[in-house]
C-alpha positions, -999 to 999 in steps of 0.1 A, spaced: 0 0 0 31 21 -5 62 32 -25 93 49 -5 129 51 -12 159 48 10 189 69 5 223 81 18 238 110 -2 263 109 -21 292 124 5 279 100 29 270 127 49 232 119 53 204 90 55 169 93 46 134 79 35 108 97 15 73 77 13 37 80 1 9 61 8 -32 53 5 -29 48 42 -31 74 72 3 88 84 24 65 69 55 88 80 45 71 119 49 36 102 72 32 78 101 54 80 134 51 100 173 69 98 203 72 124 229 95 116 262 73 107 244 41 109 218 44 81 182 42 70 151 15 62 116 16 52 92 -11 65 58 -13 44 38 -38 31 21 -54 64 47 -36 83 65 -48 106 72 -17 130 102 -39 150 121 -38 119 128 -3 123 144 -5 160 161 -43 153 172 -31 117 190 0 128 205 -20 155 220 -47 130 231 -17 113 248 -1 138 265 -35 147 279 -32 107 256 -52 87 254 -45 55 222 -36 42 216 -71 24 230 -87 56 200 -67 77 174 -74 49 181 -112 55 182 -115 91 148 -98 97 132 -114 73 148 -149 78 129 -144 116 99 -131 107 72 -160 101 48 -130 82 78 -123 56 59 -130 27 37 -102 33 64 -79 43 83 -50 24 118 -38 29 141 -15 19 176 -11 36 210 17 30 238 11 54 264 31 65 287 29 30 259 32 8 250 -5 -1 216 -11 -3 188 -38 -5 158 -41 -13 127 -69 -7 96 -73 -16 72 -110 1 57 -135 -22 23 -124 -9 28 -89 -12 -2 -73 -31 6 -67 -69 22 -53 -85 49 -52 -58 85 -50 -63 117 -30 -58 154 -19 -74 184 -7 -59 213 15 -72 243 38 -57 236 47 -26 197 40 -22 167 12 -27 134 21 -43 105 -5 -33 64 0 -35 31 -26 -33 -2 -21 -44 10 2 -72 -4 8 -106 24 -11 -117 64 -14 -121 70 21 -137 62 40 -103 94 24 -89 112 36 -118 100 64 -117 115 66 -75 148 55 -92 152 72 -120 142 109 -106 165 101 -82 196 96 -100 188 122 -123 182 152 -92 211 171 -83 211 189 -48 206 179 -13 193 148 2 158 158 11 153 177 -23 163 147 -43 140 125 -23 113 145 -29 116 149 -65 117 111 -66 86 104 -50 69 131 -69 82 113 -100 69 83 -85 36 97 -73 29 113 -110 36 80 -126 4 67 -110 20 58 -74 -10 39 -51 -35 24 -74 -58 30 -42 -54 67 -48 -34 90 -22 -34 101 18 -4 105 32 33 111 21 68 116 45 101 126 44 126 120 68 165 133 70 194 124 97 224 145 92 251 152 122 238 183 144 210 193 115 185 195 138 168 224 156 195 246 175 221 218 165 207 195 195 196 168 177 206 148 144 172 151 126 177 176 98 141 172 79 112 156 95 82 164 72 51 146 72 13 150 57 -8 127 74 -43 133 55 -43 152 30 -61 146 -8 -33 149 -29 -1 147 -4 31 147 -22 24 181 -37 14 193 0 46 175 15 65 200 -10 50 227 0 60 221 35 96 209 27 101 245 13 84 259 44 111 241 66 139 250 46 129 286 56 125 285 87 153 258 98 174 261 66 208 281 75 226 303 51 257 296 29 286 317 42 292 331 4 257 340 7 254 363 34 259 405 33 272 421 60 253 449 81 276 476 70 261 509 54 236 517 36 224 481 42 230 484 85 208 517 80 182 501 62 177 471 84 176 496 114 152 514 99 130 489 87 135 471 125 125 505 140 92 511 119 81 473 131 89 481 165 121 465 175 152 469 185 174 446 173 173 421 146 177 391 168 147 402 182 125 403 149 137 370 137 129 356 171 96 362 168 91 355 132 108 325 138 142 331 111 163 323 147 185 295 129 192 320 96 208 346 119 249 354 114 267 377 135 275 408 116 256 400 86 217 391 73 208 360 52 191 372 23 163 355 28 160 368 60 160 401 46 138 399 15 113 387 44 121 419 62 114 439 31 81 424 26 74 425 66 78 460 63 59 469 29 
């Protein structure tokens, strides 16, 4: 009842699953990613104790098709469950039951493994596979453009509810305290994926943080502007103003983001 993909990028830097489903916040079920250890995506009739025991093999230094084979080699229900397995150095595995509902099937390449049951047939995996290796950029932004890929070339024959995307990354998280960089999910939504990319961009701009080549420093003309513009909104500082609107993890000392201020700008207009 569901396609994902499984992925570490490219530098080894980051893990992560991107899923869609016909089935109600499937980013609870299916999904899981440690930083340095790797990621997985149970589906099918999930088995949720594949996603604690598989990242433990992991972190033990399976490889992927070692994990894949000693859950399912324990699991009397395998032929009804879905896998899909990246590892620490990028191997990958994929596996798909005997009774899984067709059409039901998965591929791997470099670095990830695309897998999905109950689909309108194999070119929705293809299409996970092929947007995949064909989208440049980060992690979560490839991931996303597969499962749209996937999503557009028919994805659940059921129809759509729910989509996910998960991203582990060392100190991405909120404030640096935790290795969770993207944690996006829709959990009911009529036409999900879309809506999971609207959200992705929405988290970019609030927890994305600027390049340092990107930045302009509060010097000038610029400094007098953003005082201004600070002073006519009612504050003092613009620490303060990015508190509130939330812009906290964009802020560089002695310098704006530009996308913090182009929000200024139209804060202010």
């Amino acid at each position: 009842m569901t396609f994902s993909i499984v992925a570490r990028s490219a530098d080894g830097a980051q893990w992560g699953v991107a899923v869609a489903s016909k089935f109600l916040a499937v980013g609870a079920a299916v999904p899981a990613a440690r930083y340095g250890v790797g990621a997985l995506a149970t589906q099918s009739f999930a088995n949720l104790a594949y996603k604690a025991d598989g990242l433990h093999l992991l972190h033990r230094g399976l490889s992927a098709q070692e994990v894949v084979e000693k859950l399912t080699s324990a699991d009397e229900l395998r032929d009804q469950r879905q896998l899909g397995v990246v590892d620490r150095d990028g191997g990958a595995a994929t596996f798909t039951g005997t009774a899984c509902n067709a059409w039901a099937g998965g591929r791997t390449g470099e670095g990830y493994a695309a897998q999905g049951n109950i689909l309108t047939g194999p070119e929705v995996v293809d299409a996970l596979a092929e947007a995949y290796e064909g989208t440049a950029g980060p992690l979560s932004h490839r991931l996303f453009q597969a499962l749209l890929a996937a999503d557009r070339a028919g994805g659940d024959k059921r129809g759509r509810q729910s989509a996910a995307l998960f991203v582990v990354s060392e100190n991405g998280g909120y404030g640096g305290g935790s290795d969770v960089l993207v944690d996006v999910r829709v959990d009911d939504h009529a036409d999900p994926v879309p809506e999971l990319g609207r959200l992705l961009d929405l988290y970019e701009l609030y927890f994305g943080k600027p390049h340092p080549d990107d930045v302009l420093p509060l010097v000038g003309d610029l400094a007098t502007e953003v005082e201004d513009r600070l002073r006519a909104l009612g504050y003092g500082s613009l620490e303060a103003w990015a508190g509130v609107e939330n812009y906290e993890e964009r802020m560089v000392e002695g310098a704006i983001d530009p996308v913090v201020l182009e929000k200024l700008r139209e804060a202010g207009s």
